[in-house]
Every structure is written in C-alpha cells, then in structure tokens.
N, C-alpha and C positions, 0 to 999 in steps of 0.2 A: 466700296466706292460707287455712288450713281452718277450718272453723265446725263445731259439732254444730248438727243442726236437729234437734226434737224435733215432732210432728206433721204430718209431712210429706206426708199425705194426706187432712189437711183443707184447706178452702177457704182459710184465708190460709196454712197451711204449704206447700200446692204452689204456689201464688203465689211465697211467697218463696223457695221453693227457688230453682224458674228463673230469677226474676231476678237471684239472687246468681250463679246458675250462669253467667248470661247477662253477667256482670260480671266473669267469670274469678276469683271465689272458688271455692276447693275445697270441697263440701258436703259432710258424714258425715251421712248421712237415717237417724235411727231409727226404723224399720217395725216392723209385729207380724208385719205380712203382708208378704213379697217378691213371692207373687205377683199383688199385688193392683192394679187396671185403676188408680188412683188415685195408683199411686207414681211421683214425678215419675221424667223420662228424661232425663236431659244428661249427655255424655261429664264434665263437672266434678261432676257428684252422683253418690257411693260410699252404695249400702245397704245398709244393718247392720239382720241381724233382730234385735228383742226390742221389751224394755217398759221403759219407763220406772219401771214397779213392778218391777225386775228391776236391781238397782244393777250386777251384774258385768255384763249386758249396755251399759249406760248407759260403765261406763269401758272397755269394749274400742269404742264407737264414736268416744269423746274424746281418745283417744290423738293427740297433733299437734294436737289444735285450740286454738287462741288466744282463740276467742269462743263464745260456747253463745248459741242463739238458742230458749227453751223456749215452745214453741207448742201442745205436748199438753194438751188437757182434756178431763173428760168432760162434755158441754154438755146430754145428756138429759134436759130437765124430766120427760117423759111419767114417766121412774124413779120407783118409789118406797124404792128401797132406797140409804138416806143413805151404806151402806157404798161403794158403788161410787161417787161420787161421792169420799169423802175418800180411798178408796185411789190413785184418779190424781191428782186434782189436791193432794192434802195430799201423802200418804206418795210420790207419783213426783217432783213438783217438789223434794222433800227430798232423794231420792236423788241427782236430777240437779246440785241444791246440794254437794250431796258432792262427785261425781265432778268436778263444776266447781272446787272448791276443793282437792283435791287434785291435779290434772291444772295445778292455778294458772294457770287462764284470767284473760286481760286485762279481760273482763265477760261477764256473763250480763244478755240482752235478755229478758224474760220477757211475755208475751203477756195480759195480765187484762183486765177489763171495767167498762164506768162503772159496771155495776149494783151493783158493790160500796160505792160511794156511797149506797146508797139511792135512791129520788125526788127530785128536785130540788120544793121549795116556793115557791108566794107566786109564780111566774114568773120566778124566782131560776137562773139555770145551774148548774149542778153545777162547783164550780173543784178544785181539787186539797186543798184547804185546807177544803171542807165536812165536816166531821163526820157521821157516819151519825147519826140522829136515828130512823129506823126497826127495828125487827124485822124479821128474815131472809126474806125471801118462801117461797125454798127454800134445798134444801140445795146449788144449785150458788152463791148467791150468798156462802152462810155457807162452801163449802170454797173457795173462790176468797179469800176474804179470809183465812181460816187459812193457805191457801199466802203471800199476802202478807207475812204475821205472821214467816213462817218465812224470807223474804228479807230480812226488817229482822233477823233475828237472825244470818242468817249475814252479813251486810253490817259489822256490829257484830265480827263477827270478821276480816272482812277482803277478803271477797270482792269484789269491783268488781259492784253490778246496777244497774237501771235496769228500771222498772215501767211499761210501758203501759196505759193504757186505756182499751179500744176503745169506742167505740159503735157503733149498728146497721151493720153494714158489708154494702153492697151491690155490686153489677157483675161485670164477665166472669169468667168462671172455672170451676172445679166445681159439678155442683149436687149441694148438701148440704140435708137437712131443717132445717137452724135458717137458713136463708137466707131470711127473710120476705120483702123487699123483692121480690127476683126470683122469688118464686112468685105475689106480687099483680102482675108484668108479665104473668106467664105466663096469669094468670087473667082478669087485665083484656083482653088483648090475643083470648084465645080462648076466652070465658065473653059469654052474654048476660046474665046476670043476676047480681051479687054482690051477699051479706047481709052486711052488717058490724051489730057492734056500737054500739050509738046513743052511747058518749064519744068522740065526735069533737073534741073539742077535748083531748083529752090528747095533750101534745109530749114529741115524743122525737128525738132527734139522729143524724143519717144522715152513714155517711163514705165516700166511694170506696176502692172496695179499692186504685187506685194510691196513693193518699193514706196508706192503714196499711201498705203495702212502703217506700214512702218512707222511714215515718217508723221504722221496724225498721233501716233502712239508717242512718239518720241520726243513730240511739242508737249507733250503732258508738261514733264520735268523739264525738258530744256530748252532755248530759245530763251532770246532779249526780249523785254517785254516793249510790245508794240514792233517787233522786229517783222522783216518779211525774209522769207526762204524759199527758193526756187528749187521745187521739190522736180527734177527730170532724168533723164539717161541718156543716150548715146544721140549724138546727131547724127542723121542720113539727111542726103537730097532725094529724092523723087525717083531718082535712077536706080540707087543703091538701097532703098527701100522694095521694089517692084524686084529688083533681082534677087537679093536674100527671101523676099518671101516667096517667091517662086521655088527659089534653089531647095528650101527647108519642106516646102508642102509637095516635092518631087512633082510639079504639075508639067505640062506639056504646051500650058497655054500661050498664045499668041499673044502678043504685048504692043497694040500698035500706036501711034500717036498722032495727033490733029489740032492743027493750028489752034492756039488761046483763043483767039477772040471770034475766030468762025465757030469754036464749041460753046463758045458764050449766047453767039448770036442762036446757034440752034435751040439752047437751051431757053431764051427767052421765049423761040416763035413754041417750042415742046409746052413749058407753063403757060403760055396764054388760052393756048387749044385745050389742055386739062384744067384750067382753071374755069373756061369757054361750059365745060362739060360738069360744074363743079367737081374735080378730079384730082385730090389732093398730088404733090410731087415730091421727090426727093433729094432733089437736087436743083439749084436756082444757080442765078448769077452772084447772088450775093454768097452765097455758101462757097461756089468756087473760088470766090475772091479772098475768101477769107483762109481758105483750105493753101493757095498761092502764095503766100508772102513766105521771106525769110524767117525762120525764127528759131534762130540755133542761141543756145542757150548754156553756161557755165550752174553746177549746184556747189560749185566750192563751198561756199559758203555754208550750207547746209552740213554738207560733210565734216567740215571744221567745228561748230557749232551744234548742232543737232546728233551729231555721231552716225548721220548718214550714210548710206550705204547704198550703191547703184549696182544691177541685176543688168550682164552683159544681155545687150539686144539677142543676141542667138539662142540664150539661155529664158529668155522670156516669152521669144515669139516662139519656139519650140513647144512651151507646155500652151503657148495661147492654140496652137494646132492640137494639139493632143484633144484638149478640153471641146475644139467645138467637134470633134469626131464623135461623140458623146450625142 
C-alpha cells in the first residue's frame, strides 16, 4: 500500500509517517524542505520536494498512492496576515482535493481541529453534531473550517474523505511552538516560579499523540464517508491541568496567578517593545485568547465508530515526562 502524507514535518505528520512506515506502508512525504532535521527517515518513506500551494508538485508525489492522509496547515496564530493562513490551509487542501480526485484515491484522511466548533457552552462537550454558535476567534479557525467546506464539496462529487478533529494533542515526539502541553512540563519541571492567567476553570480536552496516529490509522477502513470524528481524551480546566502536571513531574514549583486582562494588557505593552526592537514573541493576546475558551469535548462517537480508543491522561502525560528527560 502507498499513501501521500502531506505535513510531514510537523508534530503529528512525522508521528505518522513512522508509524505507517513502521507498518510496511509505502509513504510519498510532501516537503518544502529535503533538507530539513524534521523530515521523517525510514527506508518505506520516499520525499518529494514541494507545496501543497503548488498542485503539479502535489500530483507527481500521488502518483500510485491509493490513500492521501492531508496533515498540512498553517497553525500560526502570532500571523497577522489572513492571506497565508487561507493560501495553505484553503487554496493547498483544495489542490491536494484535486490531485486526490484525479489520481482516484480510495480516501482522503484530512487532519482539522475541535476549534472549528467554537467553544463548547453551559459544561456541554463539543459532539460532532454542535453547531458553531460563535464568531471566528482567528483566521486559523475560519480557514480550517473553509478547507472543511471544500471537502463536503468534493465528497458531493465523489471523492471518499473522512474529517478529524483533533483536540490539544500532547506527548513524545517533535517539539514544535503550538505544543502547549509539553512546554508547561518543560516549564513546570525546570522553572521555580509560573504566572498563569487567573481562568482556571476554563476546560479544554487533551489527547495522547498515540491516540490521534491511532486514530489516522483507523479512518483507513472505517468512518462514514464524509463523516467527522472528534479524535480527544480526558477533559481538565486549568486548575487540574497545572496540578496533575506538577504532582506527576514531582516539581516544587510556585504556581501563581494574575488578573486576565492586566496579563493581556502587559502582554500587548511586552510585543510592541520586541516588535519595537524587531524581536519576535511567543506569546500575544491573540494566542491567550484562544488558549482561554471552553472547549471540553465528547469522542463518543469516534469510539463507537472508528473502534476508538482513549489513553488515560496520567498514562499519557507520564510517558510525555519520561520522553522529554531525553
């Protein structure tokens, strides 16, 4: 069996390279970069330079594949330019539509996120069936759900897909900047003192990265076609996130907390002054806005369907401590 992989040097696309690789599937890995430290290595994974915003590049890597697994996005909140955001994840998922359709792959596995739900309300999960009720936070939530838009329409024409999505995904792997989970071990574990922001009770839904390879593997054969599946694990709020991880990395650290919108406002006068100094940042108001919201989440459905299977948070963030002691 060959597969195209589409971001295979991000956090879950070199995941699942290897493991498909590791499975004697034959991988076609679309890069931008060949030479880049990120790009997975197994004698069954073949890389093909280009882009996904590049359609002729996209059908010379699909040539022979029977499955497209599209894992490319552009995930940059800190961007403020809406353009690069809809050119990959809008205009590249569309291309990669194409060449999937004319190459007549068996399905396309596509990689999105809960956030395109909105917030979950009222202590309510987010199910597959909730209706967005919110305006757009940013513009990665609003081109993430435009790419959606654009697989119900080729679906309608005949394409075979199946829609993930993810929530916060954490554990061993690459580290990448939107990997929040394992940068608060990294911080918790060798920081005496963390400031968090004082909504501690806002829940949001955390999934082992074995959990979303899994479950990539397991949309091969099963899944509705055109179906979506809210690939997640265990809900915490803020409080009970910050204390499991502490309690598990045996730290000693200080956990203190400061007003929302005074930590907003500091953060805004912080990025103008490194912005001032061209001084890239890591942290904005838009990012904590988006980090803030509700978003507890229900994978019934997955599990019922997919033959899903959720990795208790303690059993997760356990081996995610293990691995970055490494």
């Amino acid at each position: 069996m060959k597969v195209l992989l589409t971001g295979a040097t991000g956090y879950i696309g070199h995941q699942l390279a290897m493991t498909l690789a590791s499975k004697n599937i034959k991988v076609h890995a679309l890069v931008r970069d060949v030479n880049s430290s990120k790009v997975p290595k197994h004698e069954n994974i073949t890389v093909f330079q280009g882009d996904i915003c590049d359609l002729q590049s996209i059908q010379q890597a699909i040539k022979g594949c029977c499955y497209v697994f599209h894992a490319a996005a552009f995930t940059n909140l800190k961007c403020k330019n809406i353009h690069r955001f809809y050119k990959t994840n809008v205009v590249g998922t569309e291309n990669v539509l194409q060449a999937a359709s004319s190459e007549q792959v068996k399905k396309v596995i596509y990689t999105s996120t809960l956030s395109v739900f909105g917030p979950s309300y009222k202590r309510k999960p987010i199910t597959e069936n909730q209706p967005r009720l919110a305006s757009y936070a940013n513009d990665y939530e609003l081109t993430k759900t435009m790419a959606e838009e654009k697989i119900g329409a080729f679906v309608k024409k005949g394409l075979p897909c199946v829609i993930l999505n993810l929530t916060r995904v954490y554990g061993p792997g690459l580290r990448t900047f939107s990997n929040g989970v394992n940068k608060l071990v990294d911080i918790v574990t060798n920081k005496s003192v963390l400031i968090v922001p004082s909504k501690l009770k806002i829940v949001a839904n955390y999934v082992f990265i074995d959990d979303v390879i899994k479950a990539h593997i397991l949309a091969i054969t099963s899944g509705e076609n055109g179906g979506r599946y809210i690939i997640g694990g265990e809900n915490l709020n803020y409080k009970e996130l910050f204390k499991k991880v502490k309690k598990y990395t045996k730290s000693n650290i200080k956990i203190l907390t400061l007003n929302y919108n005074v930590l907003k406002m500091l953060l805004v006068l912080y990025s103008n002054i490194r912005a001032l100094f061209k001084m890239g940042v890591s942290m904005t108001p838009r990012v904590i806005d988006s980090l803030f919201i509700n978003r507890s989440s229900s994978s019934q459905k997955a599990v019922a369907e997919l033959n899903y299977t959720i990795t208790p948070f303690k059993t997760g963030i356990l081996r995610t401590i293990e691995s970055l002691k490494i």
